[in-house]
N, C-alpha and C positions, 0 to 999 in steps of 0.2 A: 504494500500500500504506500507504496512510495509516490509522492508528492512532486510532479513537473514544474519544472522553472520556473513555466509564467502562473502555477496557481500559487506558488510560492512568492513570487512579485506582487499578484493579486493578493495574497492574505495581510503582505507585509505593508501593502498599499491601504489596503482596507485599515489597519491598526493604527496608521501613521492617522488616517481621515480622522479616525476616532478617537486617539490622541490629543489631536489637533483642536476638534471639535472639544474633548472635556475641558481643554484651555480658554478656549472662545466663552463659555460655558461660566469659567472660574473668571473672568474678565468682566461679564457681563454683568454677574453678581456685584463684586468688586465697585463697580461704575457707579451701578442701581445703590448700594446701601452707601456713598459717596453723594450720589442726589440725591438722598431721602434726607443726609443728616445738611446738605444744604439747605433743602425746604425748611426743615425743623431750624434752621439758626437763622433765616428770613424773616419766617412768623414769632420767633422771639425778639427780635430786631422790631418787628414792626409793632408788637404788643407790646413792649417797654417804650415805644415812642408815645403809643395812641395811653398808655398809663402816665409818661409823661404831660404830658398835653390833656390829662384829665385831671391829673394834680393842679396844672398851672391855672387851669378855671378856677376849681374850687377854691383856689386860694386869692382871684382875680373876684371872683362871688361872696367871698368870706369876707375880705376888705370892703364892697363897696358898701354891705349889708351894716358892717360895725360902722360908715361912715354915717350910712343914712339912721342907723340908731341914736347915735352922737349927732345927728344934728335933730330927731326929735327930741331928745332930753334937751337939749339945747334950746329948743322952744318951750319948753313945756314949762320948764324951770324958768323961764325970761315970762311967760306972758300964762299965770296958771288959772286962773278965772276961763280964756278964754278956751282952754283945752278941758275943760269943765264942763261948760258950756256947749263945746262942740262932740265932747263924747256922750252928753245929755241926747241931745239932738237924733244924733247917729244909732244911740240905744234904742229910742221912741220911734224913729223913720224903719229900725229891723224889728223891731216888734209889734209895729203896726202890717208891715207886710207877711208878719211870719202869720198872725190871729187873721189875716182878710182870708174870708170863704168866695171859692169861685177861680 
């Protein structure tokens, strides 16, 4: 059962394809978990920015809010009869709408 030249050419052809191929194979892999840990360091890059830039609100929001507090007290304490007076008012105009039927 001895084996001719060319099947032996053929077999050694075939090994080399398939060889070759489990290379192609090991490379592909390689590349793929190469681009996935790309992706993954993208969307942390871009979720540390879009966290940045959610911080910088909140803190652009947190200031203007203690601004606008600071300058109610700032009224209220300068003119207090008439913040009396106006949250009188305001009381009576939502409790009148809250009791209207219809």
């Amino acid at each position: 059962m001895d084996r001719s030249p060319s099947d032996r050419n053929t077999a050694t052809t075939s090994m080399d394809e398939t060889t070759e191929l489990y290379r192609e194979i090991d490379r592909l892999k390689t590349d793929l978990r190469q681009v996935r840990a790309d992706f993954a360091s993208l969307g942390g890059d871009a979720l540390r920015a879009a966290r940045a830039g959610l911080n910088d609100s909140v803190k652009t929001a947190a200031a203007k809010s203690k601004a606008v507090a600071d300058g109610a007290e700032a009224q209220i304490t300068s003119h207090p009869f008439i913040a009396v007076g106006t949250a009188f008012v305001v009381g009576l105009f939502v409790g009148l709408r809250l009791t209207r039927k219809g």
